[in-house]
Every structure is written in structure tokens, then in C-alpha cells.
Wavefront OBJ file of the C-alpha trace (Angstrom):
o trace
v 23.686 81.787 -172.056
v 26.011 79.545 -170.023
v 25.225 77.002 -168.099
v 25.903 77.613 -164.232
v 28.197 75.312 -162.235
v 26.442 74.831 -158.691
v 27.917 75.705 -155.836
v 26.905 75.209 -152.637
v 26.807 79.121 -151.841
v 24.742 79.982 -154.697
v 22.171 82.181 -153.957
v 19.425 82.667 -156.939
v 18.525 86.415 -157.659
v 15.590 87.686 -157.110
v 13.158 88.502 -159.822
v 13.074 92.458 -161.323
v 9.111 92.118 -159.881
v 7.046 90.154 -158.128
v 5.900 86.816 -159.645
v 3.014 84.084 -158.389
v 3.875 80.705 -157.561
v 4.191 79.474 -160.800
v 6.343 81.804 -162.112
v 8.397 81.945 -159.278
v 8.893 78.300 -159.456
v 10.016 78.574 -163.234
v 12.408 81.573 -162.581
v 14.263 79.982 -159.940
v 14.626 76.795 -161.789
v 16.243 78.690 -164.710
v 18.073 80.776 -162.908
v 19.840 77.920 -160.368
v 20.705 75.718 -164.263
v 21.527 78.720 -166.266
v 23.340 82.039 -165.761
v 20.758 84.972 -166.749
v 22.990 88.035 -165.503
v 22.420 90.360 -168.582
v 19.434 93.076 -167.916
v 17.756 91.860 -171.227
v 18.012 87.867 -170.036
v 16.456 89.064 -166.863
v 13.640 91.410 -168.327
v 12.905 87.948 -170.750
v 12.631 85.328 -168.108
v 10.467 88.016 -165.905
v 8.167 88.137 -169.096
v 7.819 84.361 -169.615
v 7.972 83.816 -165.764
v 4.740 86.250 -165.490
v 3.056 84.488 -168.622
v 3.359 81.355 -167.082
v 0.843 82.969 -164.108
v -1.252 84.493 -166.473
v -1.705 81.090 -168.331
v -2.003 78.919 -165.179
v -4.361 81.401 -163.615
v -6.437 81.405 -167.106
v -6.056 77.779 -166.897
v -7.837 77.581 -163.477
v -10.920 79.919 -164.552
v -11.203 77.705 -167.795
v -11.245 74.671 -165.573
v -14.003 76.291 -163.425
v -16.501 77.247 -166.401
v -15.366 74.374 -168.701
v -13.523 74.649 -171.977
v -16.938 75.513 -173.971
v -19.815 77.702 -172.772
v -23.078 78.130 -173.429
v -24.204 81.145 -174.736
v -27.163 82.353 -176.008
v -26.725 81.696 -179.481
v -25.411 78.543 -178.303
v -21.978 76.530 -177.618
v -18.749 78.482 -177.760
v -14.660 77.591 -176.948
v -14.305 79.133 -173.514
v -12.702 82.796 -174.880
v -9.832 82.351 -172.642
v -8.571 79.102 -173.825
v -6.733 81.249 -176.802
v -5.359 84.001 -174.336
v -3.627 80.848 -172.053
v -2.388 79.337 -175.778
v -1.012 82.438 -176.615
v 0.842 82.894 -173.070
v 1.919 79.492 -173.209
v 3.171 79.924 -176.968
v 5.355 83.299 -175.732
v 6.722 81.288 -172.938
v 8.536 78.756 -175.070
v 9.644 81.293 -177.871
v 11.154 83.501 -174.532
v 12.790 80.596 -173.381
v 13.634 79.709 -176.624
v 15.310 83.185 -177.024
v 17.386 82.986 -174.268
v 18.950 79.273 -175.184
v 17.282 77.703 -171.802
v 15.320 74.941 -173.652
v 18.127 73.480 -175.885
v 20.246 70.088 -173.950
v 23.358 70.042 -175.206
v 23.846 66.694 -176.695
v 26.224 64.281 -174.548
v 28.451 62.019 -177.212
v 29.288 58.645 -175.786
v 33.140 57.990 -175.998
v 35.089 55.920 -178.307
v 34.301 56.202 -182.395
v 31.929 54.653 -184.100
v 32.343 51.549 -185.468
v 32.060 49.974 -188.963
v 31.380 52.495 -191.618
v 30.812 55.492 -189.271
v 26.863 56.275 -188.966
v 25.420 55.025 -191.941
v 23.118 52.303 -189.868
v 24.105 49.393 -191.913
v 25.711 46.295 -190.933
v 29.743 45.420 -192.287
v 28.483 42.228 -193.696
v 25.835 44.709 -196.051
v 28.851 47.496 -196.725
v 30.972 44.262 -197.631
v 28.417 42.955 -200.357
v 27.790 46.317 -201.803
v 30.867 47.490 -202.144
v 31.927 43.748 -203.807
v 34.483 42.981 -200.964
v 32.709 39.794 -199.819
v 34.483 36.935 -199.023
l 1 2 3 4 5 6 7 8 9 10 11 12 13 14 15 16 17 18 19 20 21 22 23 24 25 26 27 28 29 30 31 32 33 34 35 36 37 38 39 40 41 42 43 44 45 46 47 48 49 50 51 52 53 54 55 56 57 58 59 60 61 62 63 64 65 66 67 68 69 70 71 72 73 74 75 76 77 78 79 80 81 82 83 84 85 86 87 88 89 90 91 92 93 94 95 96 97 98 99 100 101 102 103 104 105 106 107 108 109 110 111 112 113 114 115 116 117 118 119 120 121 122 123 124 125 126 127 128 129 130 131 132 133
């Protein structure tokens, strides 16, 4: 998946269906960053972008009746506080699928100095390898 160079004409493409705030939000945000142009890429961020309104929507009702419940035979998890986990878990391993959650890392110029990374100090290098002065 390659990264997309803004322009100031680009126009994000509409999602394959129809998708609540949430997921709307998340599918134009990938979408404007990253090129998705492959039918697959598409079907997968239309997957995780309508998981992401199932969890938030699961995550309003849960915040309504409370994350346990009383029930007759007493206190229980709320039962939807696995099915918003679970949506929230597919999410990241769609995302993960399509390469949108990895930052490619940004080297700072120049070499390193000293002994390359090793995270020791020249005047410890010096002593251990017995070229002290």
C-alpha cells in the first residue's frame, strides 16, 4: 500500500456502502494518507470502517446500562463488552493487513558516531578494547 502524495485536487472515494459517522471518519482518513485502489483494499477498509460503528455503537449501549449488570443470579460483564473487543480487535488486524498502521521510520542524517549503535561511550570502547591513553 503506498502512501498518497496530496494534492490539492484530490478527491477521496467514496465507500463500496454506506458507513456511520465513525466509520466514515476512519475511511476518509485512510483513504486521503494512503492509496487503497485495489477491490480487496477497498472491501478491507469497508469491513474495519463498519466495525468501527458496530463497536462505537456497542460502546454507547454499554455506556447506557453500565459495563456489569445485574441479573438475577446476580452481577454479570455487560454481554456486549466482548462483541465491541472483538470489533475493535478485527479493526486493527484489517488495518494491520492492509499496511495502514505501520510509520515508516524517518533516519536522521549524518552517521552515527563513535562505535556505531552500541550505546557506549568512546572513553568505555577505549578501556575495553586496551587502547587507553
Amino acid at each position: 500500500m503506498a502512501k498518497n502524495v496530496l494534492r490539492p485536487d484530490f478527491k477521496a472515494p467514496k465507500p463500496p456502502r454506506s458507513l456511520g459517522a465513525p466509520g466514515a471518519n476512519l475511511w476518509a482518513r485512510i483513504v486521503e494518507e494512503y492509496d487503497v485502489s485495489d477491490s480487496g483494499g477497498r472491501e478491507l477498509l469497508t469491513l474495519a470502517c463498519q466495525s468501527l460503528d458496530r463497536a462505537e455503537s456497542l460502546r454507547e449501549q454499554i455506556d447506557r446500562d453500565g459495563e456489569i449488570i445485574r441479573l438475577k443470579g446476580g452481577l454479570r460483564d455487560h454481554p456486549g463488552l466482548r462483541h465491541e473487543l472483538a470489533n475493535r480487535a478485527f479493526i486493527s488486524k484489517a488495518l494491520a493487513k492492509l499496511g495502514v498502521n505501520v510509520e515508516v521510520p524517518v533516519r536522521s542524517p549524518g552517521r552515527p558516531g563513535g562505535m556505531g549503535n552500541l550505546g557506549v561511550g568512546d572513553e568505555y570502547v577505549r578501556r575495553i578494547l586496551g587502547t587507553e591513553e
